[in-house]
C-alpha positions in Angstrom: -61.1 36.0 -28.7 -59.2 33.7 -30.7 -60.6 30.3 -31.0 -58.6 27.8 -28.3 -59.6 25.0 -29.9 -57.6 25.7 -33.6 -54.2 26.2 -31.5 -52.3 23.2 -32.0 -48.3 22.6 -33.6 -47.4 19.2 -34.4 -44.5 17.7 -32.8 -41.0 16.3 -34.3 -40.1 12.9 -34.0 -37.1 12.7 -31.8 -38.8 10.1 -30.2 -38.0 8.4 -26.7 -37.2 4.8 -27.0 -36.7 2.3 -23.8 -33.1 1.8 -25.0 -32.7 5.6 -24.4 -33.5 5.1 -21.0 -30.6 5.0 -17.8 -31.2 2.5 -14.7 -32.5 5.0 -13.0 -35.2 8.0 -13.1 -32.4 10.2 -11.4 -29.8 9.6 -14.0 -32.4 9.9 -16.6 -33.3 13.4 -15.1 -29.9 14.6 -14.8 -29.5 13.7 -18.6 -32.5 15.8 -19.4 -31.7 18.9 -17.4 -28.6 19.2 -18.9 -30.2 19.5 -22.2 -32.7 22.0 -21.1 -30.2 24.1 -19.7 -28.0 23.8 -22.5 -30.9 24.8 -24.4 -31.0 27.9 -22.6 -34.6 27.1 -21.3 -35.7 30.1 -18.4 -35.6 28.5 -15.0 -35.3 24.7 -16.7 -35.6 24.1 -12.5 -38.8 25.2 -12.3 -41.6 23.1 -11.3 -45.2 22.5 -10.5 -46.1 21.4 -7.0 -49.4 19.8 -6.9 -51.4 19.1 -3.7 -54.3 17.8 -1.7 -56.4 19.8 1.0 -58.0 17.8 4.1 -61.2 18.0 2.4 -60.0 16.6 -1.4 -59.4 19.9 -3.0 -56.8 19.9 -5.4 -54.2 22.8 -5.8 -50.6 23.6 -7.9 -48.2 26.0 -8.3 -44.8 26.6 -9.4 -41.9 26.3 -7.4 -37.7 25.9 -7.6 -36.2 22.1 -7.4 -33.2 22.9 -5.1 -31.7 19.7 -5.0 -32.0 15.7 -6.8 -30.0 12.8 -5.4 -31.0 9.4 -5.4 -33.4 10.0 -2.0 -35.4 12.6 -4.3 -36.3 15.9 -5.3 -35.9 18.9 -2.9 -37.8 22.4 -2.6 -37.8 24.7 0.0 -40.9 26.8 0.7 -43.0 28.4 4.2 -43.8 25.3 6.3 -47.3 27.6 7.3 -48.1 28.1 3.7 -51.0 26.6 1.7 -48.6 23.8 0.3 -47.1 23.3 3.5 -50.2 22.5 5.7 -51.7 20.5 2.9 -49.0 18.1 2.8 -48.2 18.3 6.8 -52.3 16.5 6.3 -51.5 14.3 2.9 -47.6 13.5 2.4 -48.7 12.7 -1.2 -48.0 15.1 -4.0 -47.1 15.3 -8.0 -44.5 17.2 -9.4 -44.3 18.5 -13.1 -40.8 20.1 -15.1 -43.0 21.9 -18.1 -40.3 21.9 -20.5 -42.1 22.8 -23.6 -39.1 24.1 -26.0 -37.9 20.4 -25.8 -41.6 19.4 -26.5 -40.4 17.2 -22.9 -42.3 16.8 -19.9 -41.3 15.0 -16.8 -43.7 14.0 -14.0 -43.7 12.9 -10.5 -45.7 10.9 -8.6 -44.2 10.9 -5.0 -44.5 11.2 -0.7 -42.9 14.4 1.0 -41.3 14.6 4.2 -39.6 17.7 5.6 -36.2 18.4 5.9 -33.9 18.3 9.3 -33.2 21.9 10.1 -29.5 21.2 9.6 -30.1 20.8 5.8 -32.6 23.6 5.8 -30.1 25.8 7.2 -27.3 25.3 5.2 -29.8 25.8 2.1 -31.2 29.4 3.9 -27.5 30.4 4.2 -27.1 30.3 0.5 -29.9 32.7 -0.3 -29.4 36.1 -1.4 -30.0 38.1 1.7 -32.8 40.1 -0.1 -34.7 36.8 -0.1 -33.9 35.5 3.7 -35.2 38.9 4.4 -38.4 38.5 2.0 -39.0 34.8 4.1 -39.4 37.2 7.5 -41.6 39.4 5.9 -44.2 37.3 4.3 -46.5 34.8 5.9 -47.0 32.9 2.8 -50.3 32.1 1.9 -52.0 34.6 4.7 -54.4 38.0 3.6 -52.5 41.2 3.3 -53.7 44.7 3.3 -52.3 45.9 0.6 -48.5 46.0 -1.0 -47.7 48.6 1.5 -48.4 45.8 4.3 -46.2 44.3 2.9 -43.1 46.3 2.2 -43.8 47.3 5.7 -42.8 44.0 7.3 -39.8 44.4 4.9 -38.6 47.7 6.1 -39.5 46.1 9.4 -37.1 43.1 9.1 -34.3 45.2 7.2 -34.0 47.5 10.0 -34.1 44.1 12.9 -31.4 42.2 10.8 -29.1 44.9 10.6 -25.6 44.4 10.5 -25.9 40.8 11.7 -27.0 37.4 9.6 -30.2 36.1 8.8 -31.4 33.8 10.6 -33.8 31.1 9.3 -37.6 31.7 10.5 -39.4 29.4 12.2 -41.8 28.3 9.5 -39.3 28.2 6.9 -38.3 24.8 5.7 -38.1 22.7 3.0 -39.1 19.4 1.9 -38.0 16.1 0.1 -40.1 14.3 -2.6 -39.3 10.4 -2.9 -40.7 9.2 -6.1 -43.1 6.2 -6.4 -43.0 7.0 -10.4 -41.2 8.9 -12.6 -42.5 9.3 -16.2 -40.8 10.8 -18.8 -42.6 12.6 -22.1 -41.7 13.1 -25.7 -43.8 15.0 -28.1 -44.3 12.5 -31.5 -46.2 13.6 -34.5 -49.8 12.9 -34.8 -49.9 13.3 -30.9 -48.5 9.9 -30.6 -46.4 10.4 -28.0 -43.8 8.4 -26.5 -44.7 7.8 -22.5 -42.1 5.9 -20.3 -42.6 5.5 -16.7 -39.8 4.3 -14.1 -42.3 2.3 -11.2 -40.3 1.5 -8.2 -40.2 -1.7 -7.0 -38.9 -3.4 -3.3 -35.9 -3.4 -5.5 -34.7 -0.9 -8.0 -37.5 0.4 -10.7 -39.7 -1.2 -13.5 -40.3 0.9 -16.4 -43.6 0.8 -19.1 -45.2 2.1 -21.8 -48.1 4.2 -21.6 -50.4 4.9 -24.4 -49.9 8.5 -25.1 
């Protein structure tokens, strides 16, 4: 096994200064997803969803931002699934955009509510019908047989829905993350990296430095 330890690259030095920063930790994430999409990074809207269980348990995984505004970040996902139940009990999660090409990360501290059904809908009407028909089939989260279980309920749901629209399922929804702080990540040589953090305030946002 090779050893973990040795694997290591050294970053350039770009650098992230505070004048490089916009008012605001949405304008300052717009600015960065465009360069990661420019840079052709796969999914650059991919992110990790992180979690608390009723009994302090931590847990992540990765998930699609749908949507940024100036009220947040926006994912959709099964309401009954393991990240949905955790935060119907703890509204508090983190949120992380891995974008390691750019040697950039940006993370999330935030509270989650759930959408109106009006705004999930319109989002569920967008998805390719193989997916609407994928949310029917799988109770995210729950023990399955097997894979044949599984494309079971598919054939199942195919056969119900057609000829006629999807309709949104019951435990579908999707949710809205307002940040508390946002912190954006440079890689620097000699692992000093540059660490800005937008902390909001009654009014607008403060931003500091953190030692890397």
């Amino acid at each position: 096994m090779d050893d973990l330890a040795a694997l290591r690259r050294e970053y350039a030095d770009a650098g992230l200064h505070e004048a490089d920063l916009a008012d605001d930790p949405f304008t300052m994430f717009d600015r960065w997803f465009a360069d990661a999409r420019q840079a052709g990074l796969y999914e650059p809207n991919a992110m990790v969803v992180a979690t608390v269980s009723a009994d302090g348990s931590p847990a992540a995984r990765m998930v699609l931002l749908k949507g940024i505004s100036p009220r947040g970040f926006v994912f959709f996902t099964n309401l009954a699934s393991r990240k949905g139940v955790e935060l119907a009990g703890n509204e508090r999660c983190a949120l992380l955009f891995p974008w390691h090409p750019l040697e950039r990360q940006v993370r999330v501290d935030g509270v989650a509510s759930a959408l109106s059904r009006e705004e999930v809908a319109a989002y569920f009407a967008t998805r390719p019908r193989g997916a609407q028909l994928g949310a029917h089939a799988s109770h995210q989260s729950r023990p399955v047989a097997d894979r044949a279980e599984l494309m079971a309920a598919y054939d199942e749901v195919s056969v119900r829905f057609e000829g006629r629209d999807v309709p949104v399922p019951d435990e579908w929804g999707g949710y809205l993350v307002v940040p508390e702080a946002v912190e954006y990540w440079q890689g620097r040589p000699g692992r000093m990296h540059d660490r800005l953090v937008y902390r909001r305030e009654p009014i607008g946002w403060r931003v500091e430095r953190l030692a890397p």
